[in-house]
Every structure is written in structure tokens, then in C-alpha cells.
TIMIKOL-87652 format. One record per residue (C-alpha): residue in one letter; x, y, z. Coordinates in steps of 0.02 Angstrom, whole numbers, plus 50000, padded with zeros to 5 digits. Last residue first. Layout:
// TIMIKOL-87652
AXYZ
...
This chain:
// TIMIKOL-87652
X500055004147404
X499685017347574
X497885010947601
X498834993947625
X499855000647748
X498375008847863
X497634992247843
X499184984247900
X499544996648073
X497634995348095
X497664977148091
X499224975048202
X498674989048330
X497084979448336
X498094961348389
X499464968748500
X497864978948601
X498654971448777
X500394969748734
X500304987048660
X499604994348806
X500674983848942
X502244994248819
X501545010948821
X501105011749041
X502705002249051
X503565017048967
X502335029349049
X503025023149215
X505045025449162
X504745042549078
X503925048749216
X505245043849337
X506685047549223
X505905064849214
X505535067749402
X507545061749434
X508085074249297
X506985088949368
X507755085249541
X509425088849459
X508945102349381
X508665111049543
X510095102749607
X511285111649487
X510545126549475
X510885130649686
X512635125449640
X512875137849495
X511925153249612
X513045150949736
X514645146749663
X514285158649522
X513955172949666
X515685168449750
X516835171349586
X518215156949608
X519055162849443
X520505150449442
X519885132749435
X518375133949550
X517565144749421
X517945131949286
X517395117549379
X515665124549406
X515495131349221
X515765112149173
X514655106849303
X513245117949238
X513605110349049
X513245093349122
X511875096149195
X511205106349057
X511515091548967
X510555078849088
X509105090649061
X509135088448873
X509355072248863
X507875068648988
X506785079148894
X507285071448731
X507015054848829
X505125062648883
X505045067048690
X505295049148611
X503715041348744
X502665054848700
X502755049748520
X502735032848548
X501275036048634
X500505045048511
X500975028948405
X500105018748535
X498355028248535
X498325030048331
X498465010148303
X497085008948464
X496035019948358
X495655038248392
């Protein structure tokens, strides 16, 4: 695998740990919305439980995801500062090949 390959898996990697993120930070979301909607008339004890013990779980998944996707961010970016010059010649030869 050439430098040009390594940083666009990367990128790739990079795109799905903030899909991951999204998605976790939407099930957040959707949890509190079933949270306030049991508290607003149905107050059903087992949702409260069981809703609230969700909601931190997922929470702590969100916090490991933002971490991971904050270091391998850095990780990506001192990569392609450091190989700038061979991503740049693969990413033109690769374009040229294409005409």
C-alpha cells in the first residue's frame, strides 16, 4: 500500500468514526425523547429504569468515540503533513492514469 493509499484509508476511517459518533449521539437523543415522554404522563417504572440505565451506557460510548475519533484525527492529519510530498505524486500519477 502506498502512502497515497495509506491516507485515503484513513480518510476513510476517519468519515466512519463521525458516522459512529452521529449515530450514537442520535440514539441519545432519541432515548431522551422516550425519557421525556414517559415522565410526561405514562411514568411506567421499568422504562425509567431500563431508559436511564441506556442512556449512560451510550453515553460512555459517545465520549470513547469522540476520543478515538479525536486521536486518529491527529494521527491522519501529522501523516499527511509528514508524507505531503508522496501523497501528492501518487494522488497526480494516479490522475494522470485516469486521462
Amino acid at each position: 500500500m502506498d502512502k497515497a493509499q495509506k491516507f485515503e484509508l484513513m480518510n476513510k476511517i476517519v468519515r466512519e468514526l463521525e458516522d459512529l459518533q452521529n449515530s450514537q449521539t442520535a440514539l441519545i437523543t432519541k432515548i431522551g425523547q422516550i425519557e421525556v415522554d414517559n415522565m410526561n404522563g405514562l411514568n411506567d417504572k421499568y422504562l425509567e429504569d431500563h431508559l436511564g440505565d441506556m442512556h449512560g451506557k451510550i453515553a460512555e460510548n459517545v465520549d470513547a468515540v469522540t476520543e478515538i475519533f479525536a486521536h486518529f484525527e491527529t494521527q491522519r492529519d501529522e501523516y499527511a503533513e509528514k508524507n505531503r510530498g508522496a501523497i501528492e505524486a501518487a494522488q497526480a500519477a494516479a490522475a494522470a492514469a485516469a486521462v
